[in-house]
N, C-alpha and C positions, 0 to 999 in steps of 0.2 A: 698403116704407118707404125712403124718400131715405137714401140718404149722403152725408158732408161729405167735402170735398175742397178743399185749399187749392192756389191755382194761383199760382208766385211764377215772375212775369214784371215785372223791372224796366223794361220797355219796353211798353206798352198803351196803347190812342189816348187821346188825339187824336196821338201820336205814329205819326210816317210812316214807321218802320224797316220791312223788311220780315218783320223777323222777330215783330213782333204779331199777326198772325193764326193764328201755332195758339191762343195764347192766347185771342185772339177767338172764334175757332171753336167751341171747347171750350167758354168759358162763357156763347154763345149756344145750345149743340146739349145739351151734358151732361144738365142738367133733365129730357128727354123720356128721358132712357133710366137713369133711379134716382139721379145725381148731381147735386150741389147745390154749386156751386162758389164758392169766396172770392178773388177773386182781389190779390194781394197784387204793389202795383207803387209805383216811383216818379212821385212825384206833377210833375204835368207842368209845370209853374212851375220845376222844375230841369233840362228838358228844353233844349239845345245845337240842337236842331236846329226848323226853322220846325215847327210843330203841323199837322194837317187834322183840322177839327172835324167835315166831311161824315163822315171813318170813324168818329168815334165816333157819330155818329148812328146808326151800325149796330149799336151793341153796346145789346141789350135793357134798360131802364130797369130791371129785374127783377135784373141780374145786382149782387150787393152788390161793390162794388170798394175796396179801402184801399190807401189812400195814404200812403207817409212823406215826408220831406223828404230833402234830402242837403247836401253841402257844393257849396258853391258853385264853377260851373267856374272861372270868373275867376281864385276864389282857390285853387285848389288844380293848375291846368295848368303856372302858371311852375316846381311842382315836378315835373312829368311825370304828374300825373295829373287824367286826364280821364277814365278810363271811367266810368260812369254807377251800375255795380253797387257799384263802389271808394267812390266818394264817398257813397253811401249803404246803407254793406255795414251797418254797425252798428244803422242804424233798419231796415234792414229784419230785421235778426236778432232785436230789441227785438220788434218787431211781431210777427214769426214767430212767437214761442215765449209772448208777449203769449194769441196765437189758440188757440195748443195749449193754453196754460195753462187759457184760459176755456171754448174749446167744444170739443165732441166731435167729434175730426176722425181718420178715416177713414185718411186717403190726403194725401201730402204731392208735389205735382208740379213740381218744376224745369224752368224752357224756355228754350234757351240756343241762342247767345248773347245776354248776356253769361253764364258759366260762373260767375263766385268765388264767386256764392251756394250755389252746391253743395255747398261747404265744408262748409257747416250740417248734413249728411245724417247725419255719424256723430251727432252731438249730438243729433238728432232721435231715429234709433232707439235711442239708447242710452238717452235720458231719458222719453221720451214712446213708446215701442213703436209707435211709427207706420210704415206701410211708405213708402219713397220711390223714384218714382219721376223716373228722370234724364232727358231728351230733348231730346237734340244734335240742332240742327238742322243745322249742320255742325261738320265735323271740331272737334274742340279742338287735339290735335296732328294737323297735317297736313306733306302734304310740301311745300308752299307756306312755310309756316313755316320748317320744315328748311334753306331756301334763304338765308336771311337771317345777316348775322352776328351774332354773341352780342349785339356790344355794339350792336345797333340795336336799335328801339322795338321792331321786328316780330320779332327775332330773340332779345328777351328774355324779349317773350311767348310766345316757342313753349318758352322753358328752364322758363320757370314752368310753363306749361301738361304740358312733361312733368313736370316734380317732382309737380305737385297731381292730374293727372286719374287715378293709380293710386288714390290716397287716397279719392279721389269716388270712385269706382266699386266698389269695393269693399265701400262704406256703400250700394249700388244693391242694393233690394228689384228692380227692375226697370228696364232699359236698353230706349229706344228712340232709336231715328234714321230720317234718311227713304227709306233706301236698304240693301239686304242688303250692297251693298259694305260699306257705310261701319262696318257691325255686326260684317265678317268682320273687319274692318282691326283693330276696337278690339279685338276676341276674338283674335287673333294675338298681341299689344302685351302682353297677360295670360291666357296659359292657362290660371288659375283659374277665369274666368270661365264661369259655367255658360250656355249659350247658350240653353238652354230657356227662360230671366230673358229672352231680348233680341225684340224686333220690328223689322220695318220700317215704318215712316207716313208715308208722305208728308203733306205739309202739308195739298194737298187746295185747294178753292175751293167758294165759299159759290153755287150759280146765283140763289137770292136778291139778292145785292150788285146785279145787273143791272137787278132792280125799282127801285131806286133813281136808274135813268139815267133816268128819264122827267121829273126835273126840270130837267135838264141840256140835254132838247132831243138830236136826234139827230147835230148835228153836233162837230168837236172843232177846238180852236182848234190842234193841232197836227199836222192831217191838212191837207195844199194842197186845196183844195177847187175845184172844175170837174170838170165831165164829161170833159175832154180827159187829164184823169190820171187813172192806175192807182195808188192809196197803195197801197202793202207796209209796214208799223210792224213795230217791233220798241217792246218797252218793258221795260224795266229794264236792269238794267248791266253795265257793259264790263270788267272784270277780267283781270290779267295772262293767266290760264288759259284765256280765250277767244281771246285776241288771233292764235293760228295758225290758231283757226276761220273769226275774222274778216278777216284776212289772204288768205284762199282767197276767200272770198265774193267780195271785193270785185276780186278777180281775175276772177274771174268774171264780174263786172257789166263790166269791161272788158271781158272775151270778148262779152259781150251788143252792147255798143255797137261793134264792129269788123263782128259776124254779123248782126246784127238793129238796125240804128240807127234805123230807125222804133219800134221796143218800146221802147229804151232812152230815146229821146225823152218818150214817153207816162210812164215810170212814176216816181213819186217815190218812197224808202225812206228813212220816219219812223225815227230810234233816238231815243227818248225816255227821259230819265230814266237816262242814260247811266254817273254818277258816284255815284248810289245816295244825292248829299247834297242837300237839299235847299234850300241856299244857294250851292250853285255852280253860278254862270251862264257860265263860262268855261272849264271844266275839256276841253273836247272830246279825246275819246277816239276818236273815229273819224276826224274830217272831215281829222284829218292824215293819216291812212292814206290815203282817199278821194283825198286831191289826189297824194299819189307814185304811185296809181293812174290816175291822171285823169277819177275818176268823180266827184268833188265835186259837179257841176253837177247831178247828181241825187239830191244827199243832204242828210235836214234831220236835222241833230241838237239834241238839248235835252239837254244837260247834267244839268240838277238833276232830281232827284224831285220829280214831280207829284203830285197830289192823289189817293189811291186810286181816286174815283170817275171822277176823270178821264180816268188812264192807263185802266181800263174803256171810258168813251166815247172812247178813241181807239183800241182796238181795233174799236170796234165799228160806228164810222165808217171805217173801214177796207175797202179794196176785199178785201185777205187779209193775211195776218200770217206771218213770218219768225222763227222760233226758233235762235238760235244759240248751241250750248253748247260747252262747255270739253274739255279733252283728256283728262280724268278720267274714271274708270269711274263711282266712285263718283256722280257729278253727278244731281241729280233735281234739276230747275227745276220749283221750285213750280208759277210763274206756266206751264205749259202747259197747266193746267187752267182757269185763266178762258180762254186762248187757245182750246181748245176750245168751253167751251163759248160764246165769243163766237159761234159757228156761220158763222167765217171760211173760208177755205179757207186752208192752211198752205205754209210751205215750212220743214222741218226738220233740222238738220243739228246730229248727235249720235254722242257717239263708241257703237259698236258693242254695248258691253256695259251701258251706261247704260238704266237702267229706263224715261229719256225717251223712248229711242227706240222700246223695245218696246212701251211705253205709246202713243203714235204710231201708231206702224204699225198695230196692233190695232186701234185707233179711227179709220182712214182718213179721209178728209176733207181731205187733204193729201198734200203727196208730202216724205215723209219720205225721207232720205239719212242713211247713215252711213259709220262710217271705224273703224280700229282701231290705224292709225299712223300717223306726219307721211307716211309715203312715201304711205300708201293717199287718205289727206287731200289731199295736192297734185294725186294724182292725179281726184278728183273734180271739176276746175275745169270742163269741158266739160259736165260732166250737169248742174251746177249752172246754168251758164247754159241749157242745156236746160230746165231745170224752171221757171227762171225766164218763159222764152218762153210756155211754155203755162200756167203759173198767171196771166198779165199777157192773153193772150190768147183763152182757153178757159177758166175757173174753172169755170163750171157741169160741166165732163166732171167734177171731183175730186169730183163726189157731198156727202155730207155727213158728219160726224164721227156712229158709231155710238153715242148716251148710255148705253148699254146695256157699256161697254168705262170710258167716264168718270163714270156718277153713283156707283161703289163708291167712289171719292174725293172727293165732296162732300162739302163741312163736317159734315153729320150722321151719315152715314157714318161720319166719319176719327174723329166722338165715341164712338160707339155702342163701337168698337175700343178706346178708350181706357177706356173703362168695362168693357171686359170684362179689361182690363189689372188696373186697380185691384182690381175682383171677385176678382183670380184673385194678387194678392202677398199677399205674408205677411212680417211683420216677422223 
């Protein structure tokens, strides 16, 4: 017999954040494995950022979805507030307890960010004996945060963020995140916390979405197209914490062009979707780095967030694909699981103790590099152009990514796991 389970993600397509797909995932895959999911979001008419109708197309006509309204950003940013969960904390609390009130629910799922819905966790199980689970898809307090002064935007939300995430988690029937760092970090911050409660999940990728590229046609309007080029894409974004990653790289791509100026000739490197927003057309995050480098002439960047299905087809129009992550242990990039399974050949460059990496290398198909400090990092410049040479040159030697290492993180999968979560809390 099905259980209910209400999935409160104020962010769900047709919205392009990248943090809708666990929630997608979930109330695509749940169904086949005894859950029956509600999923509770902001209705996309209050949505700031451009919509992609192609991603909701993905989410099963079957899956019931409720929507509230919120306050308007117009009108409530001249006072400082624009998050999305803020503006419509109260219809969503309305609605929440609306659901508890009326049907029989199971299991209560928070998927963040945005976090201040989590609020609601004591008032849940204290009224309704519901178990809740919490699942950070990154840090709430982090040390990126830490960096900021108090009286900044960024610097007040990390003050809030430590006042309230004790409070949340503590109302946690169960804690997940997508990374055992990011689980130890939080369990250090509160030694109460019983750890047997906690998991790691990564987000995971659906290989279905792919089915979906046969509308599209196999080419992508953000790959340079001719035989005389080798694309290498990267797609999604550039943040402070990658920036020493990206920094080496692009050092590298110099070292290519002094060693090997007929490769560097041949090959273009796609970074797409660069700024994570999908109305900035301007924002370039790399091509300035590119030029103090002098490798601009072989780099195309696109600013804004693309269309889900399309960042897809531009992987997949792709001669091979370049992953570049941040200087963080904790870090698990979602998106190297559609980059897998796009069945490109990779180049990856991940700090040492990062699950990306080991996830990587396990699953070969690519020539995976890592680092463990700036010094070790700097020192990588020469293998890097190295690798570069032979994935632009030789791709068929890198074989193929093992599915057998990546389909335990397909979407049904990462459900099945989540189901066995919910089976197993207790209020």
């Amino acid at each position: 017999m099905s259980k209910t389970c209400i999935i409160v993600s104020p962010y769900f397509p047709p919205s392009t954040l990248a943090g809708v797909h666990r929630a997608r995932h979930l109330a695509k895959h749940l169904p086949a494995v005894g859950w029956d999911p509600i999923v509770l979001c902001v209705d996309e008419v209050f949505h700031e950022e451009q919509l992609d109708q192609g991603l909701a197309r993905l989410v099963p006509g079957s899956v019931e979805v409720v929507k509230v309204p919120a306050l308007s950003a117009r009108l409530t940013r001249p006072f400082g507030l624009g998050e999305i969960s803020l503006r419509a904390f109260f219809p969503l609390r309305r609605k929440l307890f609306h659901l508890l009130d009326s049907r029989k629910v199971d299991c209560v799922l928070f998927t963040g960010s945005p976090y201040y819905p989590m609020l609601l966790s004591g008032c849940i199980r204290r009224t309704y004996s519901v178990p809740v689970v919490l699942d950070f898809q990154d840090p709430w307090v982090s040390a990126w945060g830490s960096m900021h002064s108090r009286w900044s935007k960024s610097g007040l939300s990390h003050f809030l963020a430590t006042i309230l995430e004790p409070r949340v988690v503590r109302h946690a029937s169960f804690i997940t995140s997508v990374s055992e760092t990011q689980n130890a970090r939080l369990a250090s911050r509160y030694r109460w916390l019983d750890s047997s409660a906690m998991a790691a999940i990564p987000i995971g990728s659906d290989p279905e979405d792919f089915a979906a590229l046969h509308s599209l046609g196999s080419a992508s309007a953000h790959t340079e197209q001719g035989s005389e080029y080798f694309n290498i894409s990267y797609v999604g974004t550039i943040w402070p914490a990658v920036l020493p990653t990206l920094r080496v790289f692009l050092r590298a791509i110099a070292l290519l062009r002094l060693r090997h100026p007929s490769v560097y000739r041949r090959i273009r490197l796609n970074f797409i979707g660069t700024t994570a927003n999908p109305n900035d057309y301007a924002g370039y995050r790399v091509l300035p780095l590119a030029e103090e480098e002098g490798v601009a002439d072989v780099i195309r960047e696109v600013p804004q967030r693309i269309p889900y299905l399309d960042a897809l087809a531009a992987l997949k129009s792709s001669d091979a694909c370049m992953m570049i992550g941040s200087n963080e242990q904790h870090y698990t990039a979602s998106k190297i699981f559609p980059y897998l399974m796009s069945g490109r050949p990779f180049l990856s460059l991940f700090h040492r103790a990062s699950s990306a990496h080991e996830i990587l290398s396990a699953a070969g198909g690519g020539l995976s590099l890592c680092f463990s400090g700036q010094n070790e990092l700097d020192d990588l410049v020469v293998e890097i152009c190295d690798a570069l040479c032979l994935i632009a040159c030789d791709p068929e030697s890198l074989g193929r990514s093992n599915p057998d290492v990546y389909i335990r993180f397909s979407a049904a999968n990462i459900a099945e796991r989540f189901a066995e979560v919910f089976d197993a809390v207790r209020v």
